[in-house]
C-alpha positions in Angstrom: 38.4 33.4 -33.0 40.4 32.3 -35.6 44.0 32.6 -37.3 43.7 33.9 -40.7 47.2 35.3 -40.9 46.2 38.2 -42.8 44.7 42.2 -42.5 42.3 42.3 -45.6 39.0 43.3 -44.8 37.2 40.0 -45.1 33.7 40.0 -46.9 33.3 36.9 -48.5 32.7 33.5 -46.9 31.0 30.0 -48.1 31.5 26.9 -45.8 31.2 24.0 -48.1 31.1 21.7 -44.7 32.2 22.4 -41.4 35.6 21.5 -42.1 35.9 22.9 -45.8 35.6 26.9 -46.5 36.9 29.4 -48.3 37.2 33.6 -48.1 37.7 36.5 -50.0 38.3 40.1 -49.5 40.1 43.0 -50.3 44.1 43.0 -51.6 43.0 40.4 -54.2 42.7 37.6 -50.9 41.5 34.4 -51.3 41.9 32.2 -48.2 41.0 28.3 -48.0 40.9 25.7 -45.1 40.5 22.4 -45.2 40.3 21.2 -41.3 37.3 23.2 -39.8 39.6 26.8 -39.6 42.9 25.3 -37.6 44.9 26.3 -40.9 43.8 29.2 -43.5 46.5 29.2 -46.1 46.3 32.1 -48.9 45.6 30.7 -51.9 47.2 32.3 -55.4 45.5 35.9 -56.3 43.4 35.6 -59.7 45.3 38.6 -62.1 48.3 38.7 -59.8 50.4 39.2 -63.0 48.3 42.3 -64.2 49.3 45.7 -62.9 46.8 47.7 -61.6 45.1 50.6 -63.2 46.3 52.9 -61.0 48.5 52.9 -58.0 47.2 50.8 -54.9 44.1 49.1 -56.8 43.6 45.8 -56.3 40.8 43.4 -56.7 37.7 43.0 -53.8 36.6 39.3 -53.8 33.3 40.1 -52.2 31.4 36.7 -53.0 33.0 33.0 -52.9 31.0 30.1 -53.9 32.5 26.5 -53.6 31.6 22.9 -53.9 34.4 21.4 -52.4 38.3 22.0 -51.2 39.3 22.0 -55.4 36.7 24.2 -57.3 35.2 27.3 -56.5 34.1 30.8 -57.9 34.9 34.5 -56.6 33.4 37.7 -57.5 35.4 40.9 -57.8 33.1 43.6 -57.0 34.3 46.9 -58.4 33.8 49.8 -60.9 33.8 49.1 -64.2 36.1 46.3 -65.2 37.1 45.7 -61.6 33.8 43.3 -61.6 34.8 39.9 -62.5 34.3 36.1 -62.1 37.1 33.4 -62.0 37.0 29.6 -61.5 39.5 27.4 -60.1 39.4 23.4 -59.9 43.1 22.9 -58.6 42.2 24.2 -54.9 43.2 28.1 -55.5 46.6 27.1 -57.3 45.2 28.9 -60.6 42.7 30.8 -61.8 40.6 31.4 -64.8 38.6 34.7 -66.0 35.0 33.5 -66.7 33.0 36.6 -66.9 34.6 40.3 -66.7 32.0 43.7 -66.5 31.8 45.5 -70.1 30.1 48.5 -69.4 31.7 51.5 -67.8 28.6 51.9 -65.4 28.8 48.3 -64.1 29.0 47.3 -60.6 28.3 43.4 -59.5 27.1 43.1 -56.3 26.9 39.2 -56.2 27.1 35.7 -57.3 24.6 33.3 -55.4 23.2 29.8 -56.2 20.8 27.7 -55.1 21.4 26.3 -51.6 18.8 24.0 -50.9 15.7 22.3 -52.9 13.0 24.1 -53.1 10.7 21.8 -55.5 11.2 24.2 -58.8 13.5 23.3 -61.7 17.0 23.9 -60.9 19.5 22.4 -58.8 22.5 23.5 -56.7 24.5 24.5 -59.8 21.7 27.1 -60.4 23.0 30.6 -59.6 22.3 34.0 -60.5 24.8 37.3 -61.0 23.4 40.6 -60.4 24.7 44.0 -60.7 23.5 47.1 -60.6 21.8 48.9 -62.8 22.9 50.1 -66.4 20.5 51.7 -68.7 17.7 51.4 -66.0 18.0 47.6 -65.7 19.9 45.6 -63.2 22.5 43.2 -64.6 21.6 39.6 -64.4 23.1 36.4 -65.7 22.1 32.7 -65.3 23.8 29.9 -64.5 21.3 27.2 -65.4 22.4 23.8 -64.0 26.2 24.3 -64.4 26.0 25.2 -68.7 27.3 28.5 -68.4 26.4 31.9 -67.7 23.7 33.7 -70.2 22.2 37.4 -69.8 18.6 37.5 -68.5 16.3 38.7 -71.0 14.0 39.6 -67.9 16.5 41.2 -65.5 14.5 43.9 -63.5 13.9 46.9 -64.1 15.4 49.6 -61.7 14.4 53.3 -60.8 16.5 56.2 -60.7 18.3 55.5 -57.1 18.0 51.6 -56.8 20.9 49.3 -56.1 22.1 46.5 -55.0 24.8 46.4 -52.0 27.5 43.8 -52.5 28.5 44.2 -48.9 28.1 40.4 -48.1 27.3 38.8 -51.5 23.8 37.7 -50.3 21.7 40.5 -51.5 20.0 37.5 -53.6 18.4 34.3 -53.0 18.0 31.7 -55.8 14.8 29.2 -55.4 15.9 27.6 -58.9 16.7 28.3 -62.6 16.4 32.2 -63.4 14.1 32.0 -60.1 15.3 34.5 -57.4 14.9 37.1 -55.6 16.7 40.6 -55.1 17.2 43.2 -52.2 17.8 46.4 -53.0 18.5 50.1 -51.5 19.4 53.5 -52.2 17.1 56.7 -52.7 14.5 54.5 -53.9 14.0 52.7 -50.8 14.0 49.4 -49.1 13.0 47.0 -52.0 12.4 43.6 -52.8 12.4 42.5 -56.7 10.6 38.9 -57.3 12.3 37.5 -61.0 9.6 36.8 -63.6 9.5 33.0 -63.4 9.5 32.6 -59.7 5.8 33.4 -59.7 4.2 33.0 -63.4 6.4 30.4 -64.8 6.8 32.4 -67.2 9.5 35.2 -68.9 9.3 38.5 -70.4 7.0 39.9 -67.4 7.8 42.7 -64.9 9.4 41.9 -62.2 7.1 42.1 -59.2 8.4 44.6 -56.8 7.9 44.5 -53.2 8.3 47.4 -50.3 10.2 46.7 -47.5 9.7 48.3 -44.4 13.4 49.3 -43.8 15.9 52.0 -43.7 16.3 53.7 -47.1 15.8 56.3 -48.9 20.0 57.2 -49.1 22.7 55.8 -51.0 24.0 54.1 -48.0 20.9 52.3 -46.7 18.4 49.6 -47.8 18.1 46.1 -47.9 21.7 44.6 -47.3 21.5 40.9 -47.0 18.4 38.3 -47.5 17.6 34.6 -46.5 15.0 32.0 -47.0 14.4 28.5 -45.0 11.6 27.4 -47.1 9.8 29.0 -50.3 7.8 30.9 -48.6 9.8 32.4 -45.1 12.7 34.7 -45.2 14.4 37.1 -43.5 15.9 40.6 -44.9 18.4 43.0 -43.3 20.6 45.6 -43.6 19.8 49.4 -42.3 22.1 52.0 -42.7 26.0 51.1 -42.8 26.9 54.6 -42.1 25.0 54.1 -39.0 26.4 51.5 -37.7 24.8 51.6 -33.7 21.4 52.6 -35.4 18.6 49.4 -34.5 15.4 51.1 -36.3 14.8 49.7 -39.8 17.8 46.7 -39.9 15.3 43.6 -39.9 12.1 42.2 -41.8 10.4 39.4 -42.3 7.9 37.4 -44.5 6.1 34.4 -44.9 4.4 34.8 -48.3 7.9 34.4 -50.6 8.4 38.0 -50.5 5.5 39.3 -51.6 4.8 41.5 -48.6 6.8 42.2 -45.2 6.5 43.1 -41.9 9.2 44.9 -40.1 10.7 43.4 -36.8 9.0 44.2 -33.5 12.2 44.0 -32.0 15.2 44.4 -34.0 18.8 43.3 -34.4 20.9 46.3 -32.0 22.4 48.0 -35.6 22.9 47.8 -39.1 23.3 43.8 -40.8 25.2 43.0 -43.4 24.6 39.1 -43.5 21.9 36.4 -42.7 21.8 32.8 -42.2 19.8 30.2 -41.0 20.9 27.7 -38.6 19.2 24.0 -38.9 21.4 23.3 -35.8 20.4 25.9 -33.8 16.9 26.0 -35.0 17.3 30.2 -35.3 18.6 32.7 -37.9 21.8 34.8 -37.3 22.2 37.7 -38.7 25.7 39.9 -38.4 27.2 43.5 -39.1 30.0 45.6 -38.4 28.6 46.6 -34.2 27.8 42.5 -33.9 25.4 39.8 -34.3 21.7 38.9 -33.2 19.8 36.1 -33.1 16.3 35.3 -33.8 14.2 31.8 -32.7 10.6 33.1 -34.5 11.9 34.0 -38.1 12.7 37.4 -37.7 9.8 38.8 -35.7 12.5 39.7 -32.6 16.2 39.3 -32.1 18.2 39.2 -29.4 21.9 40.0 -28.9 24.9 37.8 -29.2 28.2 39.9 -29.6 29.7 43.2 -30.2 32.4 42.0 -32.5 32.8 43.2 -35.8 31.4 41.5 -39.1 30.7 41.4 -42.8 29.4 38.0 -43.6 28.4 34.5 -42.4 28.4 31.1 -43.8 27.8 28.8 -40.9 29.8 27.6 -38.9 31.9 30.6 -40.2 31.7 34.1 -40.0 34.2 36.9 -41.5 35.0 40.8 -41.2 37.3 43.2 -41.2 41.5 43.0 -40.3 41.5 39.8 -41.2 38.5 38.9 -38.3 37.3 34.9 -38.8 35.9 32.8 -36.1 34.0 29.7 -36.1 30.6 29.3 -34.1 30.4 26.4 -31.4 27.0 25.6 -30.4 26.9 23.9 -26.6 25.4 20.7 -25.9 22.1 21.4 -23.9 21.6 19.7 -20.6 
């Protein structure tokens, strides 16, 4: 365990390194180290000097993306105009708007981009920003290579009762430029929405949309969190965050780029919020608000490895709520 010398609720976390990170959460935080998580100092709020719209609102910083100890991004996740993105190159001393929600049905659920090479065009300022779904379409905007965001012409389509969870800020995966993936919930079900270009190579197509054997079927379950090693094997949880203690329907797994999945044979013990793959540890990890699991065969069993309560994970880091960081230590093998 970690200092973090605040209460927020934690659910935002991208390790640049194993010494640089930063973290967001609610009451407008923003935390920063730069020495592996010895020292998390707050950095300066985005907005500070606007009043809230009404008494006790202040801004969620659900999803954090940085490149180094002096420029990152957050996402506000919110109703309405409450979504927004800022920027900051001067290590969290200030702050500026880049994108802010327009329509009075927005939600943005995350800001991801590409974390490794996966042989398609893009690089790792590729990222994609999805929200949920106004007038039957999820939100989507493209950051191609670092020029900017732009709308997608080809964001998904979305059912009556799909949505997107911004409980972690890794409800999406990016494999390249306007190339990702989606995991959605809600009445609709478990789902898993495959972007235009990541299969044809082309745009204005449907979205392919895959089932996911998972909880759904309720506004408070469905696919939660999803990760991908290699084009073609990933991992999606989640479950039912209502439900915390509930195993059945948190895990699934696939080795065809999403196109179909199988559900764990032995699942994580309770709803996931967050999954990661370890190179290190040769395993995924995967954590929620009863604990973590791990899993050494891509997601066909998990086993337990704490009871502590969790929202996200960006190894070596993980976050949740009061204020809750700590830092994972692997030990040498004999």
């Amino acid at each position: 365990m970690q200092t973090s010398g605040t209460t927020a609720s934690l659910r935002g976390i991208y390790a640049v390194d194993d010494q640089v990170a930063w973290a967001g959460g609610t009451e407008a935080t923003i935390l920063r180290t730069l020495d592996g998580g010895a020292h998390w100092e707050r950095c300066a709020s985005p907005a500070a000097d606007e009043p809230p719209r009404k008494k006790g609102e202040a801004l969620d910083f659900r999803g954090i993306h940085a490149w180094d100890g002096n420029t990152a991004e957050v996402l506000a996740s919110g109703p309405y105009d409450l979504s927004r993105v800022y920027k900051t190159v001067d290590g969290g001393k200030t702050w500026k708007l880049e994108l802010r929600e327009g329509s009075k049905q927005g939600f943005w659920d995350a800001l991801v981009y590409q974390r490794a090479d996966f042989g398609l065009p893009g690089d790792l300022n590729t990222g994609v920003l999805i929200g949920d779904p106004v007038r039957g379409q999820f939100e989507t905007r493209n950051m191609i290579q670092g020029n900017g965001w732009y709308e997608d012409p080809d964001g998904c389509a979305a059912p009556d009762g799909q949505a997107a969870y911004a409980a972690s800020n890794s409800s999406a995966v990016v494999f390249g430029s306007r190339r990702y993936l989606l995991g959605t919930g809600g009445a609709a079900g478990a789902k898993v929405y495959i972007s235009p270009l990541l299969l044809t190579g082309l745009g204005s197509n449907p979205c392919r949309v895959a089932k996911v054997p998972m909880a759904g079927g309720k506004d408070s379950a469905g696919i939660f969190a999803l990760g991908f090693r290699t084009l073609k094997i990933g991992i999606a949880v989640g479950g039912d965050y209502k439900k915390p203690n509930q195993a059945q329907g948190t895990a699934a797994w696939t080795d065809d780029m999403g196109l179909s999945w199988k559900a764990a044979a032995t699942p994580p013990h309770g709803y996931r919020s967050a999954v990661e793959w370890s190179a290190e540890l040769q395993a995924w990890l995967a954590v929620g608000t009863n604990g973590s699991d791990i899993s050494r065969d891509d997601g066909k069993t998990w086993t337990p490895v704490d009871d502590g309560a969790w929202n996200a994970i960006s190894l070596p880091f993980v976050v949740g709520p009061e204020g809750r960081i700590a830092r994972l230590t692997v030990a040498a093998s004999k």
